[in-house]
Structure formats: C-alpha cells, structure tokens
C-alpha positions in Angstrom: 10.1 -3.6 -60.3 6.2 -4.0 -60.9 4.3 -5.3 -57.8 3.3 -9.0 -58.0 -0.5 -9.2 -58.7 -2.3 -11.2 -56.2 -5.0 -14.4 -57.2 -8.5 -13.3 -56.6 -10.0 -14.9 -54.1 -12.7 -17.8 -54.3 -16.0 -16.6 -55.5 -18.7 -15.9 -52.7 -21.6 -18.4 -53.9 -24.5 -15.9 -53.7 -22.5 -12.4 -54.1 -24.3 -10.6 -56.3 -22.6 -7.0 -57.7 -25.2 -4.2 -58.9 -23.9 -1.9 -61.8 -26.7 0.9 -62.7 -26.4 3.9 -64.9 -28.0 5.2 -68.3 -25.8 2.9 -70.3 -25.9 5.5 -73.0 -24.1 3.8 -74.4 -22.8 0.8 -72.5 -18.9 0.9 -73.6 -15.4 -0.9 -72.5 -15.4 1.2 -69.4 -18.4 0.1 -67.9 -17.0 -3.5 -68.6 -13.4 -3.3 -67.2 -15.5 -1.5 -63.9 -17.8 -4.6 -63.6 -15.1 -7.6 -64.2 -12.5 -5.8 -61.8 -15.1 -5.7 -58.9 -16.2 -8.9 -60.0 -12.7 -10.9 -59.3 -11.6 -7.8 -56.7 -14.7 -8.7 -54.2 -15.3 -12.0 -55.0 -18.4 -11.5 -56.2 -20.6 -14.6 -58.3 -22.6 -12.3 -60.7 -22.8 -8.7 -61.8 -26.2 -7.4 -62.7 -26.1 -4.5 -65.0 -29.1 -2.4 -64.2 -30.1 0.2 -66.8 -31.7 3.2 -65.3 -35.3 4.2 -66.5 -36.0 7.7 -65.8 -32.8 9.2 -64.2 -32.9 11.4 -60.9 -29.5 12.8 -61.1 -28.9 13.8 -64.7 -30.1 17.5 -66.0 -31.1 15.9 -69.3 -33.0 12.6 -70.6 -31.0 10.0 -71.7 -31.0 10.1 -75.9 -31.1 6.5 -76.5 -34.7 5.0 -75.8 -34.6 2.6 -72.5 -35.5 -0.5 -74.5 -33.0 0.6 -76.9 -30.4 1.1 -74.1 -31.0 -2.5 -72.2 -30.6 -4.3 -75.7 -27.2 -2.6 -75.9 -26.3 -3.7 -71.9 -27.5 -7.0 -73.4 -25.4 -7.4 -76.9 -22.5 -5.7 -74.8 -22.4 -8.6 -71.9 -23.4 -11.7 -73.7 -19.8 -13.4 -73.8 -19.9 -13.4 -70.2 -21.4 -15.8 -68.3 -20.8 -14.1 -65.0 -22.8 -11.0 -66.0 -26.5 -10.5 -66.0 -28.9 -7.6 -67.5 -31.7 -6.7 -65.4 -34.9 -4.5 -66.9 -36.3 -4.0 -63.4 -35.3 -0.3 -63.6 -36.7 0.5 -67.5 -39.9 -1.4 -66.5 -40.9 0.8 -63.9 -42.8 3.7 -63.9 -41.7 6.7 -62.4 -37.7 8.4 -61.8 -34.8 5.2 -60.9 -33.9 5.3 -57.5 -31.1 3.1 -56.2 -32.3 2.3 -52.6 -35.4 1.2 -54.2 -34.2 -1.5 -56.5 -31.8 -2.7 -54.1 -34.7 -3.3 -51.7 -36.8 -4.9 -54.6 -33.4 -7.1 -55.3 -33.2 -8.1 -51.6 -36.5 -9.0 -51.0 -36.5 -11.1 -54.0 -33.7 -13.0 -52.8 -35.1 -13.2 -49.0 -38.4 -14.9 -50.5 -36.4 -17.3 -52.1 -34.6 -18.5 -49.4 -31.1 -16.6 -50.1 -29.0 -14.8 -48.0 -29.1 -11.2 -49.8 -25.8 -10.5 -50.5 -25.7 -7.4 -52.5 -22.6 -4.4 -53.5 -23.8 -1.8 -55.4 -21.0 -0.3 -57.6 -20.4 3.2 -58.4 -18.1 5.9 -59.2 -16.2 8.6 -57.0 -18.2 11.1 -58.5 -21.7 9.5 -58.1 -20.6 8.5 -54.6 -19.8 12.1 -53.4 -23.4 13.1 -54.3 -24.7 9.9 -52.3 -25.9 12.4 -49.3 -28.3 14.2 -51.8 -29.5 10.7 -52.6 -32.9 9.2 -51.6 -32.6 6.9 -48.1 -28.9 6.8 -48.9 -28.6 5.2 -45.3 -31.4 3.2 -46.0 -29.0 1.7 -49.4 -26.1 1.1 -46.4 -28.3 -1.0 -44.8 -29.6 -3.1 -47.9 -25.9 -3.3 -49.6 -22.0 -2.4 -49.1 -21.2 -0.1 -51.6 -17.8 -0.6 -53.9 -16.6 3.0 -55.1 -14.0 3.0 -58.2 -12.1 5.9 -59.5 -13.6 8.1 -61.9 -10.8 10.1 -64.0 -10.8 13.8 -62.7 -13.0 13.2 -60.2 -11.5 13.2 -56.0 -10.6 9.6 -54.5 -13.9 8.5 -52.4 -13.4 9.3 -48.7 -15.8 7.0 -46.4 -14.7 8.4 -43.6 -15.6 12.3 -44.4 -19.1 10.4 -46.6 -19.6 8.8 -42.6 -20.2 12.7 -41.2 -23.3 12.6 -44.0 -24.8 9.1 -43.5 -23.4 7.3 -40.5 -22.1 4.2 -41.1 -20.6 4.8 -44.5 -17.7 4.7 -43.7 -18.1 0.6 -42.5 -20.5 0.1 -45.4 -18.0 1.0 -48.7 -15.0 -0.8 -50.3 -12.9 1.4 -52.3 -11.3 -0.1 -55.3 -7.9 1.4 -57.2 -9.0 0.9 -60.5 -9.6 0.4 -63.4 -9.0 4.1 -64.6 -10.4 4.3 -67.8 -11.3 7.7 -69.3 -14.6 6.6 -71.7 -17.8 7.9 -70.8 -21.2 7.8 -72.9 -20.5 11.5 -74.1 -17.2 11.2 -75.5 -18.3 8.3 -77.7 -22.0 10.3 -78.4 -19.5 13.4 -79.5 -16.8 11.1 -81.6 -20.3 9.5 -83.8 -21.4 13.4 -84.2 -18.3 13.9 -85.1 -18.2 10.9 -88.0 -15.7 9.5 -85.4 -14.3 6.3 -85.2 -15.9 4.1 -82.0 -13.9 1.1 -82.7 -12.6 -0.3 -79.4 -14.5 1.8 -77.4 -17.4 -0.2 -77.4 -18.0 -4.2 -78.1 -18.9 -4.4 -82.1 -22.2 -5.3 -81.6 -23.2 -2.6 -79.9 -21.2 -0.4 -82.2 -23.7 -2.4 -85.2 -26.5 -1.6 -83.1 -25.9 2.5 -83.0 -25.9 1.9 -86.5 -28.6 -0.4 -87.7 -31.2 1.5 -85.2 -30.0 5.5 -86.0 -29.3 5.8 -82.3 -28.0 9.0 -81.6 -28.6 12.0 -84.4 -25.5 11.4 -86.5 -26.1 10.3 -89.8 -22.3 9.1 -91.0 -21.2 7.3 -87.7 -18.9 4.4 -88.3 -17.0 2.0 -86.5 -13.3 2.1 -88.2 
C-alpha cells in the first residue's frame, strides 16, 4: 500500500528559496527541484539565480548569460511563486554563492524584512561545499536544502559538519524529486537532431531554436 502524502504546510510569509546554476539550459528538472522545495519547506517564493561566470565548472557555459536568464525567464512565467533574478549575470567577476546570499540579505535587512533565505542545491554540489568560498559564512546567511542528484551519494550533514561546523544544524535534506535531466543530456540530444520535447517548457525549446543556441543546426522539438 502507497504511503498517504501529507498537505504542505502554510506558506512562511517572507521565505524566500534561492535556486542558482548555469541554467544551460533551464529544463523540467530544475522545475520539479524548485516547486518540491517550494511546498516541502514552506517557502513564499523561489528565486532562480543564473550564474554569471561559474567557479566550479571546467568549461564556460555555451549559451550566452543574457541568453540563459531569458530562458530561466520564458521557463518560469506560469508561476507566480517563482522569480528570476539577474543579480549574478550582471556582475562582473566569477559567481559566488556566499556572496549573493549576502547581497540578497542585506537587501532585505534595509527594507525592513526579516531575511529569511534556503539556498537549494544538489548532493553533488553540496559534497564540494568545503572547497567553496566562506561556505560557513553561506551557513550563517541561509539554511541550505540539499535534494538528490541521480548517481550522486545521499547528502550527509553530519560528516559535511567535520568540514564547516554547524552544517550539520544549517541543512534540510529533501527525498526528491529524482529526475535524471541535466543541461548536457538535452545539449547532446539537439547535437544529436534529438527530440527535447518534454524535457524542457516549449518556449524555451522555441528559443534554442529561434536564437541558434547551442551549435546544432537541425535541433527540433518533436
């Protein structure tokens, strides 16, 4: 017999969820993550964040930053609970979490709001979190929601804690969803002259095409 699901929980007024990555492109995984920590946490908003110059990727992203927000932005539109955020592709210089998480909090502290801040990632970007910058410094701004990345080992707080003290207080781990789509596989199926249907929103899928994104010339949606 399947366990009953539980009802989510009232919203926190003021919970704010940050979602960051290259969005290269945004696709159905990135939006299952943000809606299931959305109604797991209680959370009011999700801002996708769409990383500038990336620190921990070996190669560039191939989609242009302007080009990759205006995806995050088509992608998200039929939700009102979601938000994109350019504060990350209109900076100079490499991304670094702990420093938009700071510029987030002191941006709500000036107006008068609590900062209430989880910054979502992955298993696999959160068992690199001690070769991050200030990653204790990120504890302090922000709890940190962790959800399973397929083939990657379950988060462990408690062994992240021996690393950056007070980890292990500071993250939420979340059991799903497990969806295996990632910005490669769906960069490799339009080299391939692949179908991306379903794997990301139409409009994005339009956009790839209309703007030549990535160096495929006979990508198509069906």
């Amino acid at each position: 017999m399947a366990a009953a699901l539980r009802r989510p929980p009232a919203v926190v007024t003021g919970s704010v969820g940050v979602l960051g990555g290259t969005f290269d492109p945004i696709h159905i995984g990135h939006l299952a993550i943000a809606e299931e920590v959305r109604e797991s946490l209680a959370l009011e908003q999700i801002r996708f964040v769409p990383t500038g110059t990336p620190v921990h990727r070996p190669e560039p992203p191939h989609a242009s930053a302007a080009d990759r927000a205006a995806m995050v932005e088509l992608a998200i539109s039929g939700n009102p609970a979601f938000e994109l955020s350019r504060t990350e592709v209109e900076r100079p210089g490499p991304s670094f979490a702990v420093d938009t998480l700071g510029a987030f909090v002191a941006e709500a502290t000036a107006a008068g709001r609590a900062p209430d801040f989880t910054f979502i990632l992955s298993a696999e970007a959160y068992a690199d979190m001690p070769n991050w910058r200030d990653a204790a410094r990120l504890f302090e701004l922000c709890r940190v929601a962790v959800v399973p990345r397929p083939g990657s080992r379950p988060a462990d707080p408690v062994a992240m804690a021996m690393f950056i003290p007070g980890a292990d207080r500071g993250t939420v781990v979340l059991d799903g969803p497990r969806i295996a789509v990632s910005g490669s596989m769906i960069r490799a199926r339009l080299a391939a002259g692949r179908s991306i249907r379903y794997l990301v929103p139409d409009a994005v899928a339009a956009y790839i095409g209309d703007h030549s994104l990535y160096p495929d010339a006979s990508w198509r949606t069906s």
